[in-house]
One Martini backbone bead per residue (centre of mass of N, CA, C, O) as a GRO file, in nm:
protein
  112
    1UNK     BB    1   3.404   8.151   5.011
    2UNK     BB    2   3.170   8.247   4.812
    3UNK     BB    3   3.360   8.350   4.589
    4UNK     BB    4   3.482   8.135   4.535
    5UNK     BB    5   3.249   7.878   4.443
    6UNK     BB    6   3.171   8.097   4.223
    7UNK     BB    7   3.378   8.088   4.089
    8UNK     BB    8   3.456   7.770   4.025
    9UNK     BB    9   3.157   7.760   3.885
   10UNK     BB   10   3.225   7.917   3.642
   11UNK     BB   11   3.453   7.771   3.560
   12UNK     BB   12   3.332   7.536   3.492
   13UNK     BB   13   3.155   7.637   3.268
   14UNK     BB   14   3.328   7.709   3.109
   15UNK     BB   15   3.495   7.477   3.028
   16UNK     BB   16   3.203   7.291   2.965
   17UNK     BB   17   3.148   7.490   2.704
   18UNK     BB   18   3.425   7.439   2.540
   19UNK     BB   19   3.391   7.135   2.532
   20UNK     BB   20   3.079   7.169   2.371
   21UNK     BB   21   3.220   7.364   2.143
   22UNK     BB   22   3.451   7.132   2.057
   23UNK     BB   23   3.248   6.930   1.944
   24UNK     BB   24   3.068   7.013   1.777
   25UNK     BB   25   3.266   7.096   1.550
   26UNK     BB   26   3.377   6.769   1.557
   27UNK     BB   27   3.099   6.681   1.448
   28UNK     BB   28   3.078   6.832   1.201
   29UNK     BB   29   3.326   6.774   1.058
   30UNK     BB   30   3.246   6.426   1.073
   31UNK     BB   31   2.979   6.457   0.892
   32UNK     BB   32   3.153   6.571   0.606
   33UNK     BB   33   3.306   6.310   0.611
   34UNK     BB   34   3.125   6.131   0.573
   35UNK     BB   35   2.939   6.233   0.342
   36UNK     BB   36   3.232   6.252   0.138
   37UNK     BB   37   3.218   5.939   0.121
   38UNK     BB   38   2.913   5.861   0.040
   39UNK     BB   39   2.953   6.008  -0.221
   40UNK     BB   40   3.179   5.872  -0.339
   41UNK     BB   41   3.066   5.580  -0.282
   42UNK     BB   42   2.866   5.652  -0.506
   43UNK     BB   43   3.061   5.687  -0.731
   44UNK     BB   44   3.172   5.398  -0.727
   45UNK     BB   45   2.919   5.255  -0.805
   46UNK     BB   46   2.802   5.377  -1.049
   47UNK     BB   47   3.056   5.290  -1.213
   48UNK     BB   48   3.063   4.969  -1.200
   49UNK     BB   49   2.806   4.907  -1.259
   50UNK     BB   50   2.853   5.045  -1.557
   51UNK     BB   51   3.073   4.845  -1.597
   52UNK     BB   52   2.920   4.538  -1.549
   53UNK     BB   53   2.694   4.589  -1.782
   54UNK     BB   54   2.884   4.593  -2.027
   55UNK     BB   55   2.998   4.340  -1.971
   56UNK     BB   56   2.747   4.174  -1.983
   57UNK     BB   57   2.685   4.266  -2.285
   58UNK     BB   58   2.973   4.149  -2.422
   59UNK     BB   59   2.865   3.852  -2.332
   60UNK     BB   60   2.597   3.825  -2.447
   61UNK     BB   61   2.684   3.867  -2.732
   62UNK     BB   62   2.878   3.615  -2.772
   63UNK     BB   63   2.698   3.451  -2.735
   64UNK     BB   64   2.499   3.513  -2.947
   65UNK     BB   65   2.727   3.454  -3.173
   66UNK     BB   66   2.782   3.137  -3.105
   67UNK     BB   67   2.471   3.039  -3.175
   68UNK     BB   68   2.488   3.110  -3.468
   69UNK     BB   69   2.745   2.978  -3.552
   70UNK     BB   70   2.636   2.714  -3.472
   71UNK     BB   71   2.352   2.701  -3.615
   72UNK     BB   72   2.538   2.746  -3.913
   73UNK     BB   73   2.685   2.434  -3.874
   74UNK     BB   74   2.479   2.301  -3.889
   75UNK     BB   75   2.270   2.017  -4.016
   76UNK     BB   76   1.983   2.004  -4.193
   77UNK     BB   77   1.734   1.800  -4.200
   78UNK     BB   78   1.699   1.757  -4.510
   79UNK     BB   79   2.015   1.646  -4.542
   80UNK     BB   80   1.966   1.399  -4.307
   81UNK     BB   81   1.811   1.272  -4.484
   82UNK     BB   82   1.931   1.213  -4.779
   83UNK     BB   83   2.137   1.042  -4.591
   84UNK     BB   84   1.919   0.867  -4.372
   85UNK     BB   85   1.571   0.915  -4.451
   86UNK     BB   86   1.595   0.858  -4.142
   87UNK     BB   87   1.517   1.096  -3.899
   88UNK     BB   88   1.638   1.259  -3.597
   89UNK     BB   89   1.608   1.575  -3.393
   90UNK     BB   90   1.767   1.636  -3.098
   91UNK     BB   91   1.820   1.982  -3.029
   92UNK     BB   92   1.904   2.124  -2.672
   93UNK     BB   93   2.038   2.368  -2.511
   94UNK     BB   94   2.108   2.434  -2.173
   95UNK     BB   95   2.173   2.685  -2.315
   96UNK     BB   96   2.220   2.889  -2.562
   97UNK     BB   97   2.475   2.687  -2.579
   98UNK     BB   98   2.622   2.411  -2.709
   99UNK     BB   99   2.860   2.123  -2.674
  100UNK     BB  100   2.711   1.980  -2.927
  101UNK     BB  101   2.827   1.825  -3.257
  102UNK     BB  102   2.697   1.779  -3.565
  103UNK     BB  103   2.807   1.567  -3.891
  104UNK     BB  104   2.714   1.609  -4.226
  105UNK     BB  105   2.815   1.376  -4.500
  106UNK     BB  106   2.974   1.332  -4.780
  107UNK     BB  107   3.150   1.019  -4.931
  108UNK     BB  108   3.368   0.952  -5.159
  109UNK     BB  109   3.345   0.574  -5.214
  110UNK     BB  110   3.545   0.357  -5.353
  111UNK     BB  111   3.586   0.037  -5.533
  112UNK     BB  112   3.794  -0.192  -5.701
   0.00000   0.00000   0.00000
């Protein structure tokens, strides 16, 4: 009976002995395949980022591309005073570019 039970408790520590080294090996692999995750995903994070920094400075130039041509659009102080004598401008866009636009010129009106 007692070769019996202490066979038995080999048995057992032998089975959870197994089961302790299969445990293992499945967290290592387990641990490998989260790192190669974590890699991946860092390296998709920073090609978007650099795709994004990229996108934002070509929306960044075109807006000031859009300024620049607004404000060669406008028309100069001297010119509005020329035609208007007393005159004031008060042009303050609320971001780079403004959405208003004004213009002055000369009509040659004749009446006869």
């Amino acid at each position: 009976m007692l070769f019996l039970a202490i066979g038995g408790l080999i048995l057992i520590c032998l089975v959870m002995g197994i089961i302790i080294l299969r445990l293992r090996q499945e967290q290592k692999r387990l641990k490998a395949e989260i790192m190669n995750t974590h890699d991946h995903l860092e390296e998709t994070i920073a090609a978007r980022t650099q795709m994004l920094r990229q996108a934002g400075q070509a929306v960044s130039e075109s807006i000031d591309y859009a300024s620049k041509l607004q404000r060669g659009l406008l028309p100069s102080l001297n010119s509005l005073e020329e035609a208007f004598k007393k005159v004031s401008v008060f042009w303050q866009p609320k971001d780079v570019v403004g959405g208003d636009f004004y213009w002055s010129g000369h009509i040659g009106l004749t009446f006869g």
